[in-house]
FINUZA-322882 format. One record per residue (C-alpha): residue number from 1; z, y, x; residue in three letters. Coordinates in steps of 0.25 Angstrom, whole numbers, plus 5000, padded with zeros to 4 digits. Layout:
% residues N
[rec NUM; [Z; Y; X]; "ALA"]
...
END
This chain:
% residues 211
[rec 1; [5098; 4801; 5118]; "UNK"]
[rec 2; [5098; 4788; 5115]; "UNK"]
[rec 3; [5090; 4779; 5105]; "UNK"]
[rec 4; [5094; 4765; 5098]; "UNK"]
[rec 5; [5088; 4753; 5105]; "UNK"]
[rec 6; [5075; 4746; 5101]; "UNK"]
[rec 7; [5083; 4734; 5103]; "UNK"]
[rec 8; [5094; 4737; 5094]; "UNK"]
[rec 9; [5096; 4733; 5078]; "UNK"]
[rec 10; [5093; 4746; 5074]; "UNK"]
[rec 11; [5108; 4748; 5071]; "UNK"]
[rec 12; [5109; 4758; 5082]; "UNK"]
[rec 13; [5106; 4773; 5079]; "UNK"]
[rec 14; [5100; 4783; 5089]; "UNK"]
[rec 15; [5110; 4794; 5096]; "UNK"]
[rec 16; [5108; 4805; 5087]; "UNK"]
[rec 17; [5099; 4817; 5091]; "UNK"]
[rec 18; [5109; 4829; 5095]; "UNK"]
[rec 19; [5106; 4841; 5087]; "UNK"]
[rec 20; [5095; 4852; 5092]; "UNK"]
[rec 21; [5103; 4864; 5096]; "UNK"]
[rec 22; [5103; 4877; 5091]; "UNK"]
[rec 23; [5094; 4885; 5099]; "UNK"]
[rec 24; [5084; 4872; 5098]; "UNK"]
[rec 25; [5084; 4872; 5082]; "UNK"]
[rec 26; [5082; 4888; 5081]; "UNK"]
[rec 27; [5069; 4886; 5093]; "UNK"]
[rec 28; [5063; 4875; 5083]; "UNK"]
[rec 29; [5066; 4882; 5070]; "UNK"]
[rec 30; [5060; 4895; 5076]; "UNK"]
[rec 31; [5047; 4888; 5081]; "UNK"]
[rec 32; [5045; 4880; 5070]; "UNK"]
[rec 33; [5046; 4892; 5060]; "UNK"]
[rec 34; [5036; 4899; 5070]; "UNK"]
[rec 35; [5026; 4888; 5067]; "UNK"]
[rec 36; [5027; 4890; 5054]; "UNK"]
[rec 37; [5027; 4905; 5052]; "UNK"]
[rec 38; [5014; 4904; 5061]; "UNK"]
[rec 39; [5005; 4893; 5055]; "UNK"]
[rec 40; [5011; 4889; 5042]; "UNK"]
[rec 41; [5013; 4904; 5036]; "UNK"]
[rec 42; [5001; 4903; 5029]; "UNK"]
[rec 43; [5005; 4889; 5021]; "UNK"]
[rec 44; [5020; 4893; 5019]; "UNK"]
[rec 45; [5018; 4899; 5006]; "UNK"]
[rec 46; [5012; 4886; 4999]; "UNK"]
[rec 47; [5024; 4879; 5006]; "UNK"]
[rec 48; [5032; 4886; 4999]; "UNK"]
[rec 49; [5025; 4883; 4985]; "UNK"]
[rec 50; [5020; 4898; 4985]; "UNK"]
[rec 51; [5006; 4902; 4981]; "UNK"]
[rec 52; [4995; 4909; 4991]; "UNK"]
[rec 53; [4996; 4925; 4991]; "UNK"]
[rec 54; [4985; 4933; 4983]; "UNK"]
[rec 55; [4981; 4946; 4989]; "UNK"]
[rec 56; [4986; 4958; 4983]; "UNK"]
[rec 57; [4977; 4964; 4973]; "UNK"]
[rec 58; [4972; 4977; 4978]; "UNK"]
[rec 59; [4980; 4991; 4974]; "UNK"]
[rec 60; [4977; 4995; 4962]; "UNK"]
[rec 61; [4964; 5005; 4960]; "UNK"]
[rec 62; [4958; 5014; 4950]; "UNK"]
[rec 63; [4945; 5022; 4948]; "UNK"]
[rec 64; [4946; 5036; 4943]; "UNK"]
[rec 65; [4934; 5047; 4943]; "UNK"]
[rec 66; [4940; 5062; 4946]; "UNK"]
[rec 67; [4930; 5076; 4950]; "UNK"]
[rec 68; [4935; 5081; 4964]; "UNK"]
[rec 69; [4928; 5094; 4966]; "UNK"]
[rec 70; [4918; 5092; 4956]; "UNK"]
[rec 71; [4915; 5079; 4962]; "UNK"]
[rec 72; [4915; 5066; 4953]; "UNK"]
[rec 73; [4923; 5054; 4961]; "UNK"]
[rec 74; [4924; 5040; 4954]; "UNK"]
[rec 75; [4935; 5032; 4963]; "UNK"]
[rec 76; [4941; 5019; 4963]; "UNK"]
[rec 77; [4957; 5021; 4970]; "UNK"]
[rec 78; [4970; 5014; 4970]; "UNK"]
[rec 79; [4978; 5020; 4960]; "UNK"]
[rec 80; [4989; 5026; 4971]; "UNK"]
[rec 81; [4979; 5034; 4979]; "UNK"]
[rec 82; [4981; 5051; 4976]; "UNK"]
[rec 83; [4971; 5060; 4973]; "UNK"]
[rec 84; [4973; 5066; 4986]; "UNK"]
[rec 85; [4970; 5051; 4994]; "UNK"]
[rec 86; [4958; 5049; 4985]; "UNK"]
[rec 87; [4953; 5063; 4990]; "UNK"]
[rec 88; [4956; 5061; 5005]; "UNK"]
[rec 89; [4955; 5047; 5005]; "UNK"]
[rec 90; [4943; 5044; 4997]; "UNK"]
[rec 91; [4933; 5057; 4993]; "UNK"]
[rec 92; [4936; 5061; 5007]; "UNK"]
[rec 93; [4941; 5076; 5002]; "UNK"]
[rec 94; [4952; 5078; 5014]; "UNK"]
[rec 95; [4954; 5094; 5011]; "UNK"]
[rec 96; [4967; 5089; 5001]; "UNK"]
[rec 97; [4978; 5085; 5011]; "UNK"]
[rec 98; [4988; 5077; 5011]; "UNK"]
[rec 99; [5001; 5082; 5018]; "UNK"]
[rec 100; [5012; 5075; 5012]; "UNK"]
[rec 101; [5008; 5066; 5002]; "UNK"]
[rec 102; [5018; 5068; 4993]; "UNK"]
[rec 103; [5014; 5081; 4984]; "UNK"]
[rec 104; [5024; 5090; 4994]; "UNK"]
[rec 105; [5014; 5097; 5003]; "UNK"]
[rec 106; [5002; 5101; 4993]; "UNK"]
[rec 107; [4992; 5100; 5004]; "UNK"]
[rec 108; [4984; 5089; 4994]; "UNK"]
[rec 109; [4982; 5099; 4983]; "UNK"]
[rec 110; [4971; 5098; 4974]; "UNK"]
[rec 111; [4968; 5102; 4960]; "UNK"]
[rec 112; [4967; 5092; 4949]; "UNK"]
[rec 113; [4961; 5097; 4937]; "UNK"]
[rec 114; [4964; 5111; 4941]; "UNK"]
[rec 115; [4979; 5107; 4945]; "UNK"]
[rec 116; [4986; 5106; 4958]; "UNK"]
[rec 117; [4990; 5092; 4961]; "UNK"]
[rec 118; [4997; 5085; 4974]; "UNK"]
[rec 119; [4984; 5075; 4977]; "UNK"]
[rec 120; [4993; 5067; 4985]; "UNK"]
[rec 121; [5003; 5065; 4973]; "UNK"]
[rec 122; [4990; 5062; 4963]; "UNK"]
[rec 123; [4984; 5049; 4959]; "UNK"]
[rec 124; [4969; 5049; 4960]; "UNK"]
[rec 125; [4969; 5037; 4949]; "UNK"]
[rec 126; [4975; 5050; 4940]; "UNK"]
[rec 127; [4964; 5059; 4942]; "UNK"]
[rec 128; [4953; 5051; 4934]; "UNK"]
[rec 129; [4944; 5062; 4928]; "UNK"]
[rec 130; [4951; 5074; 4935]; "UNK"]
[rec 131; [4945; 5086; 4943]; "UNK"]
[rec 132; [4951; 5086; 4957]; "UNK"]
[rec 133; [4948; 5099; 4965]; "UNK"]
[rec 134; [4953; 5098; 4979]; "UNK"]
[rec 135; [4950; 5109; 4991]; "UNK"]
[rec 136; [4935; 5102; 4993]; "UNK"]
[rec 137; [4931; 5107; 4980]; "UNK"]
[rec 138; [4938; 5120; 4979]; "UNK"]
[rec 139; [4926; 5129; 4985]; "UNK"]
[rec 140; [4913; 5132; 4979]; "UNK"]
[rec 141; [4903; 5128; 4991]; "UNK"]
[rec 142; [4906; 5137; 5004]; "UNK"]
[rec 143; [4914; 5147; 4993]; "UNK"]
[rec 144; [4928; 5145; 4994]; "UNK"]
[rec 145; [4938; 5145; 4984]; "UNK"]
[rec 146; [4946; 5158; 4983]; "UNK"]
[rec 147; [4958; 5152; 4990]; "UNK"]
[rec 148; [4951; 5143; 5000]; "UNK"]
[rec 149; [4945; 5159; 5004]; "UNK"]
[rec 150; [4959; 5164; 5002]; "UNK"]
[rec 151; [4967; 5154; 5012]; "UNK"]
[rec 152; [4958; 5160; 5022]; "UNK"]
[rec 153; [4960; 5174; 5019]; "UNK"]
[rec 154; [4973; 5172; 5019]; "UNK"]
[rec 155; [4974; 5163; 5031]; "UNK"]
[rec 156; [4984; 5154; 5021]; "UNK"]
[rec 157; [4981; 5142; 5029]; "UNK"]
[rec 158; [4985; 5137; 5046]; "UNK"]
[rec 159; [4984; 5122; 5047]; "UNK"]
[rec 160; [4977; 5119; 5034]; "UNK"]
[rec 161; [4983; 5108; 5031]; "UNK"]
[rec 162; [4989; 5113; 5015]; "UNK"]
[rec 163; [4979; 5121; 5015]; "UNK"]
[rec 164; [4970; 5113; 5005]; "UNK"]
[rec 165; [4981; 5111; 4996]; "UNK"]
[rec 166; [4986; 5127; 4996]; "UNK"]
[rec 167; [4973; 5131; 4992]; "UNK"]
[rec 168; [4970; 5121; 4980]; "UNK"]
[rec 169; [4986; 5123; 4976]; "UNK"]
[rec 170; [4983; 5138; 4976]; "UNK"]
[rec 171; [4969; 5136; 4969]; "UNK"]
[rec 172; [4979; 5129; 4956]; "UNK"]
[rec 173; [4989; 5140; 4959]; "UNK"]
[rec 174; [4978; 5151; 4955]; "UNK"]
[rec 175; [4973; 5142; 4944]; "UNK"]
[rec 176; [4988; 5142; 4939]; "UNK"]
[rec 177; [4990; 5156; 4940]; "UNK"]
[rec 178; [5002; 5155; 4949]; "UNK"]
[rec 179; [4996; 5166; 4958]; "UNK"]
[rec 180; [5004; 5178; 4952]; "UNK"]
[rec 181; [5012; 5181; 4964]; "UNK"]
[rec 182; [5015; 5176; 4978]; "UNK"]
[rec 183; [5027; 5168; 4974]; "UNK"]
[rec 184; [5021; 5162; 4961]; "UNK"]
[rec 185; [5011; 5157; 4971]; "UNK"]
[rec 186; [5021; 5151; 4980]; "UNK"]
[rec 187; [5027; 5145; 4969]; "UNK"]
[rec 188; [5015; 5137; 4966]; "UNK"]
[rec 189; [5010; 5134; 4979]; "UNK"]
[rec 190; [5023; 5129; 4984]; "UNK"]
[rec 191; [5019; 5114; 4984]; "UNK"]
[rec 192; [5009; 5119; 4995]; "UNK"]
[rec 193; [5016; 5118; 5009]; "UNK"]
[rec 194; [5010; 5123; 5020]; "UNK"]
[rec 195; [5016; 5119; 5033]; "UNK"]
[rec 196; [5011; 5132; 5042]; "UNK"]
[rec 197; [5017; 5141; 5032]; "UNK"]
[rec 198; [5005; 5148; 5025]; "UNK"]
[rec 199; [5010; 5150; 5013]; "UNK"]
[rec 200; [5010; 5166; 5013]; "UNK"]
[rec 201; [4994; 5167; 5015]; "UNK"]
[rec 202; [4993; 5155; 5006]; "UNK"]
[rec 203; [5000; 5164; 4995]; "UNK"]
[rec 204; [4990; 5174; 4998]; "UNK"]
[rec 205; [4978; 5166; 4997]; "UNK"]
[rec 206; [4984; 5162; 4984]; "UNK"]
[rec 207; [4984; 5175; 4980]; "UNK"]
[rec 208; [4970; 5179; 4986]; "UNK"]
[rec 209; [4966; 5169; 4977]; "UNK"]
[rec 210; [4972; 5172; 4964]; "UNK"]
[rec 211; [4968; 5186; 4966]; "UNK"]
END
């Protein structure tokens, strides 16, 4: 490359500088965005006339007061927590279970002012002043329920898994009167699954129950 001479009028012009190549302008545009990405990520917003981000406000929460086996709770939850979390997750009353999640299975049954409900599928932030009864609460001391004694009779239970949510379905069952006959029973225990197959002696123990 050649430059004008110091000597010269100033009339002259320098050799113009031959263009970078491709393969130099994509290396510099790439390390130059690094640079930026790395130190300047921070200060790119104000450059670009935005404002600084406020952190998200938390999920929204309420408190609501509910009797769980004859047990007073006043709790403050997010409103998208189910009865069935709010048992498990925060009283730490694991017997309900969830197997699912999705009100298929029935294995989170529990009783909610005397009515059988899918916990998994229940608000907790709808419950304010309800009675809940779940399979903690369904014995009187060390005497168990009639169907609790009745499951064992009838050995209607292997893995145990549904078992806590047969039982408290089948205590609403014989609340409902549904108990006439085997089949009226298997009509209104068929959102209980049980994955070993019991259902037989859990029909039995049903009707042990009733009896």
């Amino acid at each position: 490359m050649s430059v004008a001479d110091p000597e010269s009028d100033g009339s002259a012009t320098a050799e113009a500088v031959p263009a970078p190549s491709r393969r130099t302008f994509i290396a510099t545009a790439t390390a130059v965005s690094g640079a930026v990405v790395a130190g300047g990520l921070a200060t790119a917003p104000a450059a670009l006339g935005g404002t600084e981000a406020v952190a998200a406000e938390g999920p929204p929460a309420s408190t609501v007061s509910l009797t769980i086996n004859g047990v007073r709770h006043t709790v403050t939850v997010d409103n998208r927590v189910s009865l069935l979390d709010l048992l498990r997750e925060h009283l730490d009353l694991t017997g309900s279970k969830k197997g699912c999640n999705a009100g298929a299975c029935g294995a989170c049954t529990v009783l909610v002012d005397g009515h059988r409900v899918n916990s998994c599928l229940t608000l907790a932030v709808r419950l304010d002043d309800a009675e809940v009864t779940t399979i903690e609460g369904l014995a009187d001391g060390d005497h168990l329920h009639p169907l609790q004694q009745a499951f064992i009779d009838q050995d209607a239970y292997q893995c145990g898994f549904c078992t806590s949510g047969q039982i408290m379905s089948g205590v609403g069952c014989i609340k409902e009167g549904h108990t006439r006959t085997p089949d009226e029973i298997r009509e209104w225990m068929s959102g209980n699954l049980c994955r070993c197959g019991c259902y037989v002696k859990i029909v039995r123990a049903v009707e042990q129950a009733a009896g």
